[in-house]
MIFIPA-550097 format. One record per atom (N, C-alpha, C): residue number from 1; x, y, z; atom name. Coordinates in steps of 0.1 Angstrom, whole numbers, plus 5000, padded with zeros to 4 digits. Example, Ala and Ser with C-alpha at 12.3 -4.5 7.8 and 13.67 -1.06 7.14 Angstrom:
<rs>
<1; <5132; 4943; 5078>; 'N'>;
<1; <5123; 4955; 5078>; 'CA'>;
<1; <5132; 4967; 5078>; 'C'>;
<2; <5128; 4978; 5071>; 'N'>;
<2; <5137; 4989; 5071>; 'CA'>;
<2; <5129; 5000; 5079>; 'C'>;
</rs>
This chain:
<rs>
<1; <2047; 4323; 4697>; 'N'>;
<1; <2048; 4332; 4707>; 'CA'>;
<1; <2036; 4332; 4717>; 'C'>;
<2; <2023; 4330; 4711>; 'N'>;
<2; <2015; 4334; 4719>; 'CA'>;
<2; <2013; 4320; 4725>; 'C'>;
<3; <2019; 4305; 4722>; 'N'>;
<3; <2015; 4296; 4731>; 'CA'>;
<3; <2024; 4296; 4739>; 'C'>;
<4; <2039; 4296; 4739>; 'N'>;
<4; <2047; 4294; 4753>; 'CA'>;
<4; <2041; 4307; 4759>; 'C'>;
<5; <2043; 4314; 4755>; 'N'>;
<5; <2042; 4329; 4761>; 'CA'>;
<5; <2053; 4333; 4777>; 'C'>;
<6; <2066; 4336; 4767>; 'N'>;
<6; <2073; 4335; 4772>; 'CA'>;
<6; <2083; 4343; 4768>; 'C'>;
<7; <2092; 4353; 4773>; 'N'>;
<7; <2099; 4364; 4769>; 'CA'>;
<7; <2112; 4357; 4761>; 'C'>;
<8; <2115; 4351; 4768>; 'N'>;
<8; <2132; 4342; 4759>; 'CA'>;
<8; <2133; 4329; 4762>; 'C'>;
<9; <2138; 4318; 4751>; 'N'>;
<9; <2142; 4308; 4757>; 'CA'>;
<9; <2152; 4306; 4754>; 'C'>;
<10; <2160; 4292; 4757>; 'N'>;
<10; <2175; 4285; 4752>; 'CA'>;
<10; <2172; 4267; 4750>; 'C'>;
<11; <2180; 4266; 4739>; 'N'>;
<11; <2180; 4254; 4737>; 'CA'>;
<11; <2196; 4249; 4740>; 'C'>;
<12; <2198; 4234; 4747>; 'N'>;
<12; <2213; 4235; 4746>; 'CA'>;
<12; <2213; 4216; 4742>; 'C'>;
<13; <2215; 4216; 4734>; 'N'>;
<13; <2225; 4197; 4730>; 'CA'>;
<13; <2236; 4195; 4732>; 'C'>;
<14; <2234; 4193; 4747>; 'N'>;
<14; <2247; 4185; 4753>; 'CA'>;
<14; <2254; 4178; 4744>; 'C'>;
<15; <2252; 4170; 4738>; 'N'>;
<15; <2255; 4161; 4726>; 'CA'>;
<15; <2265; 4163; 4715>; 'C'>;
<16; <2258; 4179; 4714>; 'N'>;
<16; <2262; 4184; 4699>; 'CA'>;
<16; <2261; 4180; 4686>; 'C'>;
<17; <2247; 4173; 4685>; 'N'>;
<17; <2246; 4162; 4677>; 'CA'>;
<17; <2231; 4166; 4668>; 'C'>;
<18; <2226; 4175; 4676>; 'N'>;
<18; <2215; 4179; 4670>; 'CA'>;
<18; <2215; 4194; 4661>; 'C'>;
<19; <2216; 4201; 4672>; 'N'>;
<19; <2220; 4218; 4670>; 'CA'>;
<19; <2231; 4227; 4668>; 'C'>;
<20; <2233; 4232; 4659>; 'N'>;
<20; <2246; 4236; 4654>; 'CA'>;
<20; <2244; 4250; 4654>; 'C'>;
<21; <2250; 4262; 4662>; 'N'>;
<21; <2257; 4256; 4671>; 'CA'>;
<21; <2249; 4250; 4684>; 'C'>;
<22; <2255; 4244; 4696>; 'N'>;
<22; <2249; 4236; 4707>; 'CA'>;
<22; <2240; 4244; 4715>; 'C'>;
<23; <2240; 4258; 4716>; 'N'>;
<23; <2233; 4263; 4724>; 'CA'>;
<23; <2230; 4279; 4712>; 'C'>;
<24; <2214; 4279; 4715>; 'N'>;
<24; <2208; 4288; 4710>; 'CA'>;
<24; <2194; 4295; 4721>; 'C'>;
<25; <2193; 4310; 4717>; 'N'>;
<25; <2185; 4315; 4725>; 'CA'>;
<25; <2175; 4321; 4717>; 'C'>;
<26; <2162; 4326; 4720>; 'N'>;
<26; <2154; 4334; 4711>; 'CA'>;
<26; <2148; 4343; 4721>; 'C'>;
<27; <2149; 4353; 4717>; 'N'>;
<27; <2137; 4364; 4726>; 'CA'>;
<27; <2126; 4367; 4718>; 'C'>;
<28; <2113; 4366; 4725>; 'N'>;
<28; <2105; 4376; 4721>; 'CA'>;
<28; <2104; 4392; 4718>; 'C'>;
<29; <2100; 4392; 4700>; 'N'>;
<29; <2100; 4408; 4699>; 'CA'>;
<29; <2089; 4410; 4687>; 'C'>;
<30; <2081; 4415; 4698>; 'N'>;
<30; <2065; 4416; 4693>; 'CA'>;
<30; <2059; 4401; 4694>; 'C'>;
<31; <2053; 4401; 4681>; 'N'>;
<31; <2040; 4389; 4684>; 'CA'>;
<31; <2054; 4379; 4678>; 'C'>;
<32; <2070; 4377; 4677>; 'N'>;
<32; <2076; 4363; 4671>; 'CA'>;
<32; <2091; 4368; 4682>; 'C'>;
<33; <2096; 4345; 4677>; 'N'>;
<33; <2108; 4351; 4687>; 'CA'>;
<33; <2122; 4352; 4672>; 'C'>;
<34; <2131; 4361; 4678>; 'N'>;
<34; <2146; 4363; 4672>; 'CA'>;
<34; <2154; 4355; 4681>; 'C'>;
<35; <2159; 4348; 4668>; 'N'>;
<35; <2174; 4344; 4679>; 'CA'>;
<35; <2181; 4356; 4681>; 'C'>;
<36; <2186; 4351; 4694>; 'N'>;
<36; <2198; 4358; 4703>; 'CA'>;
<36; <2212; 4357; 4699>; 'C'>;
<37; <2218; 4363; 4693>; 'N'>;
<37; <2232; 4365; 4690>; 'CA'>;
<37; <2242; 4363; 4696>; 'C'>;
<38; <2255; 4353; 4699>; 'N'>;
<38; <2259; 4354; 4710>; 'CA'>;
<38; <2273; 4363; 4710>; 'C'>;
<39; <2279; 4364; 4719>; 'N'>;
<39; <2286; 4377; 4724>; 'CA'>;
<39; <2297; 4369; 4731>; 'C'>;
<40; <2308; 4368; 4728>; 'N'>;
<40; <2320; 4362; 4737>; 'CA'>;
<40; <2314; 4348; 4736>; 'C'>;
<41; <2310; 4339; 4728>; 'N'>;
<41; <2305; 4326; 4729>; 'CA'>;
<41; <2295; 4323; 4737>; 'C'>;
<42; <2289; 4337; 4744>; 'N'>;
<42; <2278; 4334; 4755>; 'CA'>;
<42; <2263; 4340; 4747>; 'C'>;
<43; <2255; 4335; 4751>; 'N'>;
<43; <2240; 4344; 4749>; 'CA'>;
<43; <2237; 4349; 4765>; 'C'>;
<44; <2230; 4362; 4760>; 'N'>;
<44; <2229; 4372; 4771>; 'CA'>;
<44; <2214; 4367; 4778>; 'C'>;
<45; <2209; 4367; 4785>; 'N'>;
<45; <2196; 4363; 4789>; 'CA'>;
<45; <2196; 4381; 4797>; 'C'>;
<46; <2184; 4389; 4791>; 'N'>;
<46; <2180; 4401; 4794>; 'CA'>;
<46; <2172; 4398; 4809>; 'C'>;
<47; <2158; 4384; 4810>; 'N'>;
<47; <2153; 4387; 4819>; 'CA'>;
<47; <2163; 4384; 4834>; 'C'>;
<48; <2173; 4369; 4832>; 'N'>;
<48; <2183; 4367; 4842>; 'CA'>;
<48; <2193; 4376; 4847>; 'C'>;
<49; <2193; 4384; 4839>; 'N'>;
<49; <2205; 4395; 4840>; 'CA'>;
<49; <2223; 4381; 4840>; 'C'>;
<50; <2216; 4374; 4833>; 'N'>;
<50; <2230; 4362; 4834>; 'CA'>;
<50; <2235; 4360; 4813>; 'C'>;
<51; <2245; 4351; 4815>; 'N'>;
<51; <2246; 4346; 4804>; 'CA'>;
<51; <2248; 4330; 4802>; 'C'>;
<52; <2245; 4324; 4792>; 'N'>;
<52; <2239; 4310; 4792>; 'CA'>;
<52; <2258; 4310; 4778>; 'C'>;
<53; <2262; 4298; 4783>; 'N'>;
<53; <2276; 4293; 4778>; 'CA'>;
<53; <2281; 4276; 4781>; 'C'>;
<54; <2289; 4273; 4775>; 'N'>;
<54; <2297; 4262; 4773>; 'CA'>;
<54; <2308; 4264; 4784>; 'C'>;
<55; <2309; 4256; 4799>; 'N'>;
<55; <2317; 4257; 4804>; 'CA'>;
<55; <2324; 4244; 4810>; 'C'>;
<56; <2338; 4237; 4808>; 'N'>;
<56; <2338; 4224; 4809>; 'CA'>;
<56; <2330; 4211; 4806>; 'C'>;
<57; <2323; 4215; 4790>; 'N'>;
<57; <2320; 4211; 4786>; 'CA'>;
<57; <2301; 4207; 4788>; 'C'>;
<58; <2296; 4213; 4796>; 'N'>;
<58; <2282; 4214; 4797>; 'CA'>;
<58; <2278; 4228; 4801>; 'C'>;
<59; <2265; 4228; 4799>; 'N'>;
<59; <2260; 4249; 4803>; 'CA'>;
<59; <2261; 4249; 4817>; 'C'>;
<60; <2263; 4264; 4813>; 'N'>;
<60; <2270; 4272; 4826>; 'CA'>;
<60; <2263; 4287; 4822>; 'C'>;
<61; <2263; 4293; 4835>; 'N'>;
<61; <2254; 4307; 4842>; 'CA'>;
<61; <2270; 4316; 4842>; 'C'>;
<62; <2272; 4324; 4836>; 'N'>;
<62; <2281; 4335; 4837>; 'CA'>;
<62; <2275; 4348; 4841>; 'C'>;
<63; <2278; 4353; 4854>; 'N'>;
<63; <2274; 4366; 4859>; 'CA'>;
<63; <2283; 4376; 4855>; 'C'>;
<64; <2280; 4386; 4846>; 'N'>;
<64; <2284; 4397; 4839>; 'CA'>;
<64; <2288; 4404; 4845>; 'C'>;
<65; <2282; 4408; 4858>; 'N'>;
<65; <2289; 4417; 4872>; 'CA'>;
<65; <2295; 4416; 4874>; 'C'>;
<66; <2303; 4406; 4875>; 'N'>;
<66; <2311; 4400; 4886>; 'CA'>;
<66; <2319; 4394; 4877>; 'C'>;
<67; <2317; 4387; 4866>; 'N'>;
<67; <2324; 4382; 4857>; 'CA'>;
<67; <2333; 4369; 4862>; 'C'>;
<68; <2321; 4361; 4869>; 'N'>;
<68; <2325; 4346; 4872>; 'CA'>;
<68; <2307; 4340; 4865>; 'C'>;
<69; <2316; 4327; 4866>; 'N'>;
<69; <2308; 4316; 4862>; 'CA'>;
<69; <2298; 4313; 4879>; 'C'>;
<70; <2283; 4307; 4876>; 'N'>;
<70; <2277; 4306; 4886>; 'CA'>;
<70; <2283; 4292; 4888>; 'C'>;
<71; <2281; 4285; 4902>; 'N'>;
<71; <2285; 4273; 4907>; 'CA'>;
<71; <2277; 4261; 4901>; 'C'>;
<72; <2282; 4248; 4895>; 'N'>;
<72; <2270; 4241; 4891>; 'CA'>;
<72; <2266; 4233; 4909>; 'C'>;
<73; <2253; 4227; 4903>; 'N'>;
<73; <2253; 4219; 4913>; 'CA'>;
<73; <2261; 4215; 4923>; 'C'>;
<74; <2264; 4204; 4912>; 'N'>;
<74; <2279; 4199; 4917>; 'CA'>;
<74; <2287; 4205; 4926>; 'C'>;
<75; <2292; 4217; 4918>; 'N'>;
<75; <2303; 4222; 4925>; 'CA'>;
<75; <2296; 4229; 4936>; 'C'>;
<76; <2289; 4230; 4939>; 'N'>;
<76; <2277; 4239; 4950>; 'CA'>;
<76; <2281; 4230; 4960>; 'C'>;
<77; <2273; 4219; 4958>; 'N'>;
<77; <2275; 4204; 4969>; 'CA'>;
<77; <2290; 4206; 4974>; 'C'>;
<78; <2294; 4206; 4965>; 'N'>;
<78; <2310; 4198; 4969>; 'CA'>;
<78; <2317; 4207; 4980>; 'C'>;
<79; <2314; 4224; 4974>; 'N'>;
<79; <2314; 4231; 4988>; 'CA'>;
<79; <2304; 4231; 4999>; 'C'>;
<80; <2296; 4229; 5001>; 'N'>;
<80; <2289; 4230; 5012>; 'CA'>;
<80; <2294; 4217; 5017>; 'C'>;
<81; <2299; 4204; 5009>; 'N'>;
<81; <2301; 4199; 5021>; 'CA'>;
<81; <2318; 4197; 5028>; 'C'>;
<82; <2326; 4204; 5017>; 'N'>;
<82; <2342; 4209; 5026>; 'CA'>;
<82; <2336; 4212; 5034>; 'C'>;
<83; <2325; 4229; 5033>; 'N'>;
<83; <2325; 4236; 5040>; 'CA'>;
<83; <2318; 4230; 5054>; 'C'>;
<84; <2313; 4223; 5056>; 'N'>;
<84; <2304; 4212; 5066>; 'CA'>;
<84; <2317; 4204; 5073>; 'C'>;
<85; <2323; 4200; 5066>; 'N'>;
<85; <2335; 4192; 5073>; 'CA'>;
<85; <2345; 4198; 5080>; 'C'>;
<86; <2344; 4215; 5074>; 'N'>;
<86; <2356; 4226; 5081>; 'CA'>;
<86; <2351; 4229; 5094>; 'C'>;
<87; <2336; 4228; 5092>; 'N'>;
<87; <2328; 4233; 5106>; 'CA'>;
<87; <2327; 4226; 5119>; 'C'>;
<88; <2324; 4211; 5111>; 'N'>;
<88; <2328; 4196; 5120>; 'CA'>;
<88; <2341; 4196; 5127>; 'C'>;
<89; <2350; 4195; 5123>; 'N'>;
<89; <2365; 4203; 5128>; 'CA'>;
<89; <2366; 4207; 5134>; 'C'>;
<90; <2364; 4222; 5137>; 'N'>;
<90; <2364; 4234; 5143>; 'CA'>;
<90; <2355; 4234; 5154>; 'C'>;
<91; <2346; 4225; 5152>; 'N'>;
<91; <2336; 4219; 5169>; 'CA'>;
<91; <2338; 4210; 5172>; 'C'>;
<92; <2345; 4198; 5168>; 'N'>;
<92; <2354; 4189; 5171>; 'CA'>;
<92; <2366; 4197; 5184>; 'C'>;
<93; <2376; 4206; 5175>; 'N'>;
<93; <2389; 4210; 5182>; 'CA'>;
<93; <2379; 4222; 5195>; 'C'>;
<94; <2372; 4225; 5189>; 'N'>;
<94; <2367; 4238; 5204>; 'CA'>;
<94; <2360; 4231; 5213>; 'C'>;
<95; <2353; 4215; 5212>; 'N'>;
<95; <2347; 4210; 5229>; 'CA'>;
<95; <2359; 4204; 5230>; 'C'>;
<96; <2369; 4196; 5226>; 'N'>;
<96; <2383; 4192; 5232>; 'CA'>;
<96; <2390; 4203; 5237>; 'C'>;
<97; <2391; 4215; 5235>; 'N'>;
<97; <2398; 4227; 5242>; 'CA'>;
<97; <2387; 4230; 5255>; 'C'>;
<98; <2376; 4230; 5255>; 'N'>;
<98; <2366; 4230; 5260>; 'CA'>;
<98; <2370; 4216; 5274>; 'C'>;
<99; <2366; 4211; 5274>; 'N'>;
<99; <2370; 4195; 5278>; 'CA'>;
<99; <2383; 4198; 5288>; 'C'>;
<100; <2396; 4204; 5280>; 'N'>;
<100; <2408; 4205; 5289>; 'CA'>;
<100; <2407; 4215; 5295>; 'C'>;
<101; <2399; 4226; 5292>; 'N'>;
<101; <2398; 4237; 5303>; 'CA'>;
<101; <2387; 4235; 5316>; 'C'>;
<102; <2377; 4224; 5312>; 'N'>;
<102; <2374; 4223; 5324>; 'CA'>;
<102; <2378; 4215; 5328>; 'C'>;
<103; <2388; 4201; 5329>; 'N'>;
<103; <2397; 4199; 5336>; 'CA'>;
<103; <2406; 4204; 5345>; 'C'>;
<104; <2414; 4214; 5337>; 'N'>;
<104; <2422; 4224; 5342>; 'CA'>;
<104; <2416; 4233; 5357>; 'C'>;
<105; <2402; 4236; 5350>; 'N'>;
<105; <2392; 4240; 5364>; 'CA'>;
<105; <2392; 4234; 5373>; 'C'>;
<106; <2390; 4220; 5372>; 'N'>;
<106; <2382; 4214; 5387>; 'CA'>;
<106; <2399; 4210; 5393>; 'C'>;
<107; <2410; 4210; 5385>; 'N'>;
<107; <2420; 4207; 5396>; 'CA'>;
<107; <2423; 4219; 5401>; 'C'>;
<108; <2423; 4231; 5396>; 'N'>;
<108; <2429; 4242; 5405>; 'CA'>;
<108; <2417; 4242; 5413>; 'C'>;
<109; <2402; 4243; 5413>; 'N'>;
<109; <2394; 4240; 5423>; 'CA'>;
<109; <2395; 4228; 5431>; 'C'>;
<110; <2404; 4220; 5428>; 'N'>;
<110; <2408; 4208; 5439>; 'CA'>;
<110; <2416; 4213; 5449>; 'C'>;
<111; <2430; 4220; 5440>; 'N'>;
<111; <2441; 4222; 5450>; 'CA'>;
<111; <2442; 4232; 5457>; 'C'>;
<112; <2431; 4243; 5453>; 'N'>;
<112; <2424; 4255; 5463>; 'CA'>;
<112; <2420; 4246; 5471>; 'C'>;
<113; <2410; 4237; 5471>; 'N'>;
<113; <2402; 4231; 5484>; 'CA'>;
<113; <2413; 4224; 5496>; 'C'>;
<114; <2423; 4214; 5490>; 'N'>;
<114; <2430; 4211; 5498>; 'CA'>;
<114; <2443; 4222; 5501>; 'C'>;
<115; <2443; 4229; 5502>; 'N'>;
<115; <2453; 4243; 5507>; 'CA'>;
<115; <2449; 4251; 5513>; 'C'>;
<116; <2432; 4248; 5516>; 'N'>;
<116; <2425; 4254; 5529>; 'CA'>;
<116; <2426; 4248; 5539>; 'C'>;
</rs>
């Protein structure tokens, strides 16, 4: 305790090959750590206010508030970049609307001019 010096940790073997079960937590209480008990197949992390679990097969962040799973990487990326391509789109289709309205402009400003 007193060399990490560190309130909780987690171990996780992807593997499942080492640690049975695959994911274990220990808090600090007093000068040693206890393992963390888990609850719904999850361990609680007190300082994250999260929970550390098995989700599709690798760890995953479960927010108790809200009661979703946090985004991995992965899936982080993968939205930001739909969400980049939705945006690309949408300023793609608004200078082409753009584009035909000022076309639309300079002929009615043509056929004003020749109608004078």
């Amino acid at each position: 305790a007193q060399v990490l010096g560190v309130k909780e940790y987690f171990l996780y073997d992807l593997d499942h090959r080492y640690l049975q079960p695959s994911l274990r937590g220990y808090r600090l209480a007093g000068n040693r750590y206890v393992e963390i008990q888990p609850v719904a197949s999850r361990l609680t992390s007190e300082i994250l206010g999260l929970e550390f679990g098995e989700r599709d097969g690798t760890l995953g962040l479960h927010n108790p508030q809200t009661q979703r799973w946090l985004l991995s990487p992965a899936e982080a990326r993968q939205q930001a970049e739909a969400r980049a391509q939705q945006e690309s789109q949408a300023r793609q289709q608004a200078e082409a609307e753009l584009a035909q309205l000022r076309a639309e402009l300079e002929r009615l400003r043509a056929s004003q001019t020749h109608s004078q």
